[in-house]
C-alpha angles and dihedrals in degrees: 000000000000116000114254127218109229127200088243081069097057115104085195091233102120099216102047088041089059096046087052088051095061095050082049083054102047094052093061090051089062096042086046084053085052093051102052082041097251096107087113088062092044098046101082090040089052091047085048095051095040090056080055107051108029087064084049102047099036085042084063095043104051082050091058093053090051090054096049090028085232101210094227100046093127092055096043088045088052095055084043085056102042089053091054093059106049087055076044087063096026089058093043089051092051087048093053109032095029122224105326117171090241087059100052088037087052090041090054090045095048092045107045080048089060102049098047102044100034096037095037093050111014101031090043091058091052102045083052097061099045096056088052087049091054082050090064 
């Protein structure tokens, strides 16, 4: 089953949105792989990806908080390091064990977690507030 971006998800700020979106993107690729019992070829792709472009996307948001001095940036930059360290760790393990099917099955897990929860709560309360702060 992919995971489906729902409207309840949007922070109605386009581009992070879009780079939600992508996330969003890169995870059912991943899933798709499962399912046609290659997940064990896309996961390292998908870790390598993920170092990338978590540095990239949560890079553009805490600027953004700087820009609009969200009031709860610490928090939100915690959650953004604890997260890079557990691809951190997911990525080391894959290095060191190889593509076993606990290990995509955990990645998918971890991940699809992350975005639900993070982008769903955290990510929701800041999207919020920096629309309020354009407004101004």
């Amino acid at each position: 089953m992919a995971l489906e971006w729902i409207s309840s998800l949007s922070t109605g700020v386009d581009w992070q949105d879009k780079q939600h979106m992508e996330l969003f993107n890169r995870v059912n690729k991943l899933i798709d792989a499962m399912r046609a019992g290659k997940g064990k070829e896309e996961i390292g792709d998908l870790l390598s990806f993920l170092e990338d472009y978590v540095i990239h996307h949560f890079g553009t948001e805490e600027r953004a908080m700087e820009e609009y001095s969200y009031p709860y940036a610490s928090a939100h930059k915690s959650e953004h390091s604890r997260f890079k360290t557990e691809i951190g760790d997911l990525k080391e393990r894959f290095l060191e064990g190889g593509a076993s099917s606990s290990l995509v099955i955990l990645v998918q897990n971890r991940i699809i977690d992350w975005l639900k929860n993070h982008i769903g709560g955290t990510d929701k309360m800041l999207g919020t507030f920096m629309l309020e702060r354009m407004k101004v």
